[in-house]
C-alpha positions in Angstrom: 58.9 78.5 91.1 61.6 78.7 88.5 62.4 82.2 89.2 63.3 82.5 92.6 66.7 80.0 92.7 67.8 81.9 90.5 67.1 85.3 92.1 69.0 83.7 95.3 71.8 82.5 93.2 72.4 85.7 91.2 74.1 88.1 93.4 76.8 85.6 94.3 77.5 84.8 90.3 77.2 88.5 89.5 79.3 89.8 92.9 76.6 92.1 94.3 77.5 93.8 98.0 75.7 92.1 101.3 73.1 94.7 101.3 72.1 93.4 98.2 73.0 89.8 98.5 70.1 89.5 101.5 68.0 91.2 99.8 68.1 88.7 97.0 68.3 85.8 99.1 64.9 87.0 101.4 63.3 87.2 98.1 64.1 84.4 96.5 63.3 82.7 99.7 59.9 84.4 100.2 58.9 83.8 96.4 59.3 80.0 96.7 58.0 79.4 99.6 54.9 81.6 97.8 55.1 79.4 94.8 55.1 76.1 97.1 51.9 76.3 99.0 49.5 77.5 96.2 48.7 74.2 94.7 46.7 72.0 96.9 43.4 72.2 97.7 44.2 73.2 101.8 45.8 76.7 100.8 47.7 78.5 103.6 47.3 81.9 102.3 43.6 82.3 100.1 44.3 83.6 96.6 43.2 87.0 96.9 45.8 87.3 99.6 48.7 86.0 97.4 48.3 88.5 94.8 48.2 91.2 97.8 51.9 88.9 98.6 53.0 89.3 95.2 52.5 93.0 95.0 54.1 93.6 98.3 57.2 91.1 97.0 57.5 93.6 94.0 57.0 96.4 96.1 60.1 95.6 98.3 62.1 94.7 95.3 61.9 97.3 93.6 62.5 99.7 97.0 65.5 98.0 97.6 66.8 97.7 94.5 66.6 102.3 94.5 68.0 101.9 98.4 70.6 99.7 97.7 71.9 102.0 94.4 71.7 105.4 96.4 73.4 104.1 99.8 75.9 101.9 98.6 76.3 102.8 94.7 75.6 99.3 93.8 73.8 100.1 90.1 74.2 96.7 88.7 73.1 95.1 91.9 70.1 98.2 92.1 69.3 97.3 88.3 68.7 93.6 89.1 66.5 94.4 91.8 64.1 97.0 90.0 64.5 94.6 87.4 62.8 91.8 89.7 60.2 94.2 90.8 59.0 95.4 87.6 58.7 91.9 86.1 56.9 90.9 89.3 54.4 93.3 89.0 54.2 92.1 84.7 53.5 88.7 86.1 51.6 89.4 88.8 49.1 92.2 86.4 48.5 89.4 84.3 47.6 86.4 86.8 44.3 85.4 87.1 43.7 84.5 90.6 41.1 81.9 90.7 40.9 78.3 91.7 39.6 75.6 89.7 36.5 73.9 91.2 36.1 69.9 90.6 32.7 68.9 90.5 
């Protein structure tokens, strides 16, 4: 929840191109709206089906981090995003997906 206003915010304090900047922004804006629905007990996506979302979040982080550093020589920007990627995937290795069942 924490994490993705500041992935949205980053390439505009740090200068990164607009290849980069929208790829930031989408997800930043994908990650929250991720992290918003998975309290509650009426899920919109089931939990085995959010860590399938986080792996494919990392996934196209870490892809457009390298296609952003080889097409448009952004390394700081490409950095950043592999950077994303790789701790999405630390995060997302070490969730437990489970819900917690009231009696």
């Amino acid at each position: 929840m924490f994490a993705a206003p500041a992935i949205m915010v980053a390439p505009f304090v740090l200068g990164f191109g607009s290849a980069a900047t929208a790829i930031s922004v989408a997800l930043g804006v994908v990650l929250l709206g991720l992290a918003l629905q998975v309290e509650g007990p009426r899920r919109a996506v089931p939990l085995g089906a959010h860590a399938d979302f986080d792996y494919a979040l990392a996934t196209v982080a870490l892809a457009g981090g390298v296609a952003v550093g080889l097409s448009a020589g952004e390394w700081s920007a490409a950095i950043f995003l592999v950077g994303v990627g790789v701790a999405q995937i630390a995060l997302t290795a070490r969730t437990r997906f489970s819900a917690v069942r009231v009696a």
